[in-house]
Every structure is written in structure tokens, then in C-alpha cells.
C-alpha positions in Angstrom: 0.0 0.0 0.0 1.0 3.1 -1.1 1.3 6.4 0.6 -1.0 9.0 -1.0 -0.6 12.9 -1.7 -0.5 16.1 0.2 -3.8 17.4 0.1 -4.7 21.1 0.5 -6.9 22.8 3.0 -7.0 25.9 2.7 -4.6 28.6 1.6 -1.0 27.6 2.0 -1.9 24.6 4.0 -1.2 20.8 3.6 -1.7 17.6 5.0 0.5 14.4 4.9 -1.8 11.6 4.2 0.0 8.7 6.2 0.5 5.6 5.8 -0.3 2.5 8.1 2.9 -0.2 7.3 1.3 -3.9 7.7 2.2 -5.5 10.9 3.9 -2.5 12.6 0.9 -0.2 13.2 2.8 2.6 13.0 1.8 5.4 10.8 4.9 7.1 8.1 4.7 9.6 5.6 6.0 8.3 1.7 4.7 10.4 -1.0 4.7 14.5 -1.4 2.6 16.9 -3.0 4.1 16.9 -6.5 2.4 13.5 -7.3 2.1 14.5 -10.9 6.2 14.2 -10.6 6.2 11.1 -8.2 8.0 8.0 -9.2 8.8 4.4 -7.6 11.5 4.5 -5.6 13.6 1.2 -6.9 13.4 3.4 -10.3 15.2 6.6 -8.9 17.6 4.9 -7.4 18.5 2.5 -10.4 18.1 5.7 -13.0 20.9 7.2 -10.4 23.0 4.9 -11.0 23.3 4.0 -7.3 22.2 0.0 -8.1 20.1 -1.6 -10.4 16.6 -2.3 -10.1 16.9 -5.5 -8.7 19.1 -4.3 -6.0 17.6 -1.1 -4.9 14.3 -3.1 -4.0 17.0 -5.2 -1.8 17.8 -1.6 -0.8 14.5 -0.8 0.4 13.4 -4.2 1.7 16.1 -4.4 4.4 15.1 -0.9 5.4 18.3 1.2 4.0 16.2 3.6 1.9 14.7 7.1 4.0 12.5 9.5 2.3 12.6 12.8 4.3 13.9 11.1 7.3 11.6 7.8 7.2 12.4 4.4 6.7 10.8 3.0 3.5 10.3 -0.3 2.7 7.7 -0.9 0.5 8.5 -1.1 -3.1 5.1 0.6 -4.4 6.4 3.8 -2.1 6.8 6.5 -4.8 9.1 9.8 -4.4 9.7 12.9 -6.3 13.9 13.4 -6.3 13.5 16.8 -7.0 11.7 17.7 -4.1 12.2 14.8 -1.7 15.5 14.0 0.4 16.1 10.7 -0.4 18.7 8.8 0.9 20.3 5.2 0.1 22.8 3.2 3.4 23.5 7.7 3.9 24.0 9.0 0.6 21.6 11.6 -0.2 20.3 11.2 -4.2 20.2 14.5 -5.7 17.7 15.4 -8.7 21.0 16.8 -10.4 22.7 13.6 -9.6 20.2 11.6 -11.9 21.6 13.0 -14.8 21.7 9.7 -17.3 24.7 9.4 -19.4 25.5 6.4 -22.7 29.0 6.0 -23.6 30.4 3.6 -26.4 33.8 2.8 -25.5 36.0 0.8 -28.2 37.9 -2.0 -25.9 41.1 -2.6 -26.9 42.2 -6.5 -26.4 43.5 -7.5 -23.0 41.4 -5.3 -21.0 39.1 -6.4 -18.2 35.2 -5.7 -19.2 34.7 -4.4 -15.6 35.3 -1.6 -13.0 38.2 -3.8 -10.7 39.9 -7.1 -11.2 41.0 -9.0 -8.3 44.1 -9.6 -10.6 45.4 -6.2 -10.8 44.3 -6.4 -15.2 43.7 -3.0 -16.5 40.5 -2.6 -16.1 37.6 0.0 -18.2 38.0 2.6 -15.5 41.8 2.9 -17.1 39.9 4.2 -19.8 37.7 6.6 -18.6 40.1 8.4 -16.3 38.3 12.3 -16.1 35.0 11.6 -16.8 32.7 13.2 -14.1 30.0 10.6 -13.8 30.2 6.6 -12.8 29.0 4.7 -15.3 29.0 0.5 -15.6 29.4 -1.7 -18.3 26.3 -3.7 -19.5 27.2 -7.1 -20.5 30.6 -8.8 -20.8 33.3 -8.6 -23.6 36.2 -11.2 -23.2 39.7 -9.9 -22.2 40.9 -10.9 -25.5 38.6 -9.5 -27.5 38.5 -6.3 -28.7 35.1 -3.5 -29.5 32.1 -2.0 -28.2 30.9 -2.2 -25.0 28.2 -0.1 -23.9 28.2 1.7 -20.2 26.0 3.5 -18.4 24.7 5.3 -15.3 20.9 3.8 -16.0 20.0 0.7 -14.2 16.6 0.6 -15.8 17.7 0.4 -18.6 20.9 -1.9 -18.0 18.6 -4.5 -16.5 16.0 -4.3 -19.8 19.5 -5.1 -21.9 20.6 -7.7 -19.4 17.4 -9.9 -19.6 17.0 -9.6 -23.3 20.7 -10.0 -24.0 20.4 -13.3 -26.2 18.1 -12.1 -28.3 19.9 -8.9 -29.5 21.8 -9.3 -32.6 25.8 -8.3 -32.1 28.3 -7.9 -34.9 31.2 -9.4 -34.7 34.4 -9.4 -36.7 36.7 -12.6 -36.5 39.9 -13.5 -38.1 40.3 -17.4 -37.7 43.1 -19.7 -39.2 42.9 -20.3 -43.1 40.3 -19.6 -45.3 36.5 -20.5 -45.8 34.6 -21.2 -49.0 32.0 -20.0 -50.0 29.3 -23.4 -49.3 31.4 -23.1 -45.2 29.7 -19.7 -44.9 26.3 -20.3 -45.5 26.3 -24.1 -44.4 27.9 -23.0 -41.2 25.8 -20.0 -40.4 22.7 -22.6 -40.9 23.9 -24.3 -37.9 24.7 -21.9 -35.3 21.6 -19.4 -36.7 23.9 -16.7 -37.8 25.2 -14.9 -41.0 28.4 -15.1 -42.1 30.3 -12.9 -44.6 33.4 -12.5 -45.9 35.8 -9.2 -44.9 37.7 -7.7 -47.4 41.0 -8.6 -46.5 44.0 -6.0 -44.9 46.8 -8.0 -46.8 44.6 -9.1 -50.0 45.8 -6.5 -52.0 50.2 -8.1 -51.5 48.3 -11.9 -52.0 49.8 -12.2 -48.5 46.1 -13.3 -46.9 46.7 -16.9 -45.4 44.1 -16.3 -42.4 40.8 -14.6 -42.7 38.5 -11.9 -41.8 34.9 -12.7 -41.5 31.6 -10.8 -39.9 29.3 -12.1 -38.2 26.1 -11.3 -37.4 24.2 -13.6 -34.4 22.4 -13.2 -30.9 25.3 -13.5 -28.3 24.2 -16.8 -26.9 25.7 -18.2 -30.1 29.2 -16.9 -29.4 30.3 -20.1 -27.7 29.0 -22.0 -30.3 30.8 -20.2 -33.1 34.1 -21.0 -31.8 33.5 -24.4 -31.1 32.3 -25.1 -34.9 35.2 -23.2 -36.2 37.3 -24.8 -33.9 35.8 -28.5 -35.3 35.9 -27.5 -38.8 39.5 -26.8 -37.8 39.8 -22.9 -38.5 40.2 -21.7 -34.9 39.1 -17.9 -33.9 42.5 -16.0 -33.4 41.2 -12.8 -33.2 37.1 -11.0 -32.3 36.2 -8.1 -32.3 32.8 -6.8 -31.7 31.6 -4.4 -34.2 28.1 -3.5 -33.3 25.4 -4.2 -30.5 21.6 -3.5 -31.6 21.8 0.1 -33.6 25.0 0.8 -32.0 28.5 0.7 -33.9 31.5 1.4 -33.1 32.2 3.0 -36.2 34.9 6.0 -35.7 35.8 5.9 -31.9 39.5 5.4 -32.2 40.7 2.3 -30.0 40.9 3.0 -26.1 38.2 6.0 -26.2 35.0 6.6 -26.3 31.8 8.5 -26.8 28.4 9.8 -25.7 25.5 8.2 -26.7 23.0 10.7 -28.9 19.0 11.2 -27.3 17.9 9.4 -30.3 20.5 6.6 -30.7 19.1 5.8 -27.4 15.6 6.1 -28.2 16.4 3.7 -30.8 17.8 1.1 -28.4 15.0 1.3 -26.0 12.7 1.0 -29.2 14.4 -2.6 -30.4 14.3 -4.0 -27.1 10.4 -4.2 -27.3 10.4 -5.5 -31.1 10.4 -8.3 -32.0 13.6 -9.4 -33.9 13.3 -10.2 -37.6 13.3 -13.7 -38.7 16.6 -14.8 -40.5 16.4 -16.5 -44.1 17.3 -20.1 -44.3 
């Protein structure tokens, strides 16, 4: 149950409608006056990049979430940030600090897809030395492999990429021992459900091309099974690189650096995570 508005009686004067918490008989105020601008807690705290989703209801479960000095720990309990002190285990969420930022970063090989190794790797956070916000990277990119990965402050919408992640299409860009014909292509993309073409080759132009360049396009679930057919058909992955996730490329970010994510390459995103992908041909 969910705390309702301020109400108004009379000139200047409001009225916190309270709310009685099951089992505890005690009566707390949750919500404000600007209920036109109140939101769920677990979603301010995820969208400030504080937790995810998931978390921040752990958050306010176990009683480390106050709104204006009281304990909240019912998820349906709604907040406006730009009004409300909130505050998560003592750290007051600002409205300012809620600012949502999307970087591309292009990962050069032997770099840990996190925020910290326990091995003392260079890490992502090498990479973003000076950049004012703390962002985390959604989904995993092997230390060998090189490409996008995708970072943000949003745990919304981290989470929505997280559960959906095998069923959005990456692009991936493989050099693997020797050489493929043509019938290998198409037979083999048949049986891992993914497209492969040829690359034009860096060293075709000298005739010096003895291992290949190919792109692939598949749902990342698949990965696994790519280099295990490869590694059968004896043409073993030597080098991947991952060239595009969803609408996002990493088309002129120089390795090691990144960018910020345009409103509408965002819009996008969230857009093809509630489509439905397009059937592949056999």
C-alpha cells in the first residue's frame, strides 16, 4: 500500500496523508505533494546509478532507503527526487545527480570488461580516467577481445538489456586460421543461426592473406557456439572483435576511447528492445 498525496486545506496549508505499514501499526509519511512528478523508488535509485533495479528493492526491503527522514520499505512507495531527500545506506540522491549518461567505449584486447579485477588487469575505469560521472558496463566482452561495449549510469535500462541480451543481434568481426569457402559460410551459419560474410581482406591487396576476416552477425548466446564449430571444422578464432550491439556501432571511436550516446541513438535502443527481432532466411 501506497502512501498518498498532500492534500490542500486551505490557503498555503497541507496535510500528509500517512501511511499505516502492515504488521507494525505505525503510521509514516512516503509520498509528497508533486504527485504529478512522483516516481517508484527502486526506479530513482536504479536511474541514479546508485544500483540496479533489482538491487535497490533489496535496498529498500532491508530498510536502508529514507525518504525525508523515514524508513521506506515498501516497493510501491513513490518519491519525487526533485523535491524529496532521499537517501540510500547515507548518501543523499540528488535530482542533479540523476543525470543519465550512454558512452560507447571501443575496448582494446587485453582489457578487463569491468570496473576492478581482483588480478590487478587493467580494467575500463583505465579508460575513462576524467569523466565526471560513474557509469557501468552492461554485458561482458572477453579480455581478448577487442570492440564496443556499452556503459552507463541507467539501471533501468541496463537491467531491460541484461534480460533480453540473447536475443539482441551483435556484430562481430573474426579473423580465424585459413580460409573459408563459400558453401562453409552459409552451411555453417545454418547451424549456429547466424550470417556469415566474408571481410575484405587488410593484406589481399600483396596476396599475403593466409588467415581470414569474416563478420558475423548472431544473438550473443551463439558466441560459444561459433568458436566451437570453427574450432571443429579446424579454423580456430584468433582474433574477435565486436563491431556493433543492436543500432550501435563502433564505427569512428579510435581504440581506447569513447563517446556519448545521442537522445535518439538511445531512443532507438530502447525501441528494439520491445520488437520483436526479424526472422533470419534459411
Amino acid at each position: 500500500m501506497t502512501a498518498g498525496p498532500l492534500s490542500s486545506r486551505g490557503p498555503g496549508a497541507t496535510v500528509v496523508r500517512p501511511v499505516r505499514w502492515p504488521n507494525r501499526g505505525s503510521m509514516q509519511p512516503v509520498s509528497t505533494d508533486h504527485s504529478n512528478m512522483a516516481e517508484r523508488l527502486q526506479k530513482i535509485i536504479a536511474r541514479a546509478g546508485v544500483a540496479s533495479r533489482r538491487h535497490a528493492e533489496q535496498l529498500i526491503l532491508s530498510g536502508q532507503v529514507r525518504v525525508n527522514g523515514e524508513i521506506v520499505r515498501e516497493l510501491g512507495s513513490k518519491a519525487d527526487a526533485a523535491h524529496d531527500k532521499i537517501e540510500v545506506s547515507g548518501r543523499k540522491i540528488s535530482a542533479d545527480e540523476e543525470r543519465r549518461v550512454y558512452l560507447l567505449l571501443n575496448k582494446p584486447p587485453e582489457i578487463v570488461s569491468s570496473l576492478a579485477d581482483p588480478e590487478g588487469r587493467k580494467t575500463l575505469r583505465n579508460l575513462l580516467r576524467g569523466f565526471p560521472e560513474r557509469v557501468y558496463p552492461v554485458g561482458n566482452l572477453e579480455y581478448a577481445a577487442a570492440g564496443l561495449v556499452f556503459l552507463t549510469n541507467d539501471g533501468e535500462l541496463a537491467a531491460h538489456l541484461l534480460k533480453r541480451w540473447d536475443k539482441i543481434e551483435q556484430t562481430y568481426h573474426i579473423k580465424i586460421k585459413g580460409m573459408l569457402k563459400g558453401e562453409d559460410l552459409a552451411r555453417l551459419g545454418r547451424e549456429i543461426g547466424a550470417r556469415i560474410e566474408t571481410l575484405r581482406q587488410p593484406d589481399a591487396s600483396r596476396g599475403h592473406a593466409a588467415n581470414y576476416w569474416y563478420e558475423v552477425r548472431m544473438r550473443s548466446s551463439r558466441k560459444e557456439d561459433l568458436r566451437n564449430v570453427l574450432f571443429r571444422e579446424r579454423h580456430p578464432v584468433e582474433k574477435i572483435k565486436r563491431v556493433a550491439l543492436a543500432n550501435l556501432t563502433v564505427e569512428g571511436i579510435p581504440r581506447g576511447r569513447y563517446r556519448l550516446l545521442r537522445p535518439e541513438e538511445i531512443a532507438t535502443l530502447r525501441r528494439s528492445l520491445t520488437s520483436r527481432p526479424p526472422r533470419r532466411p534459411h
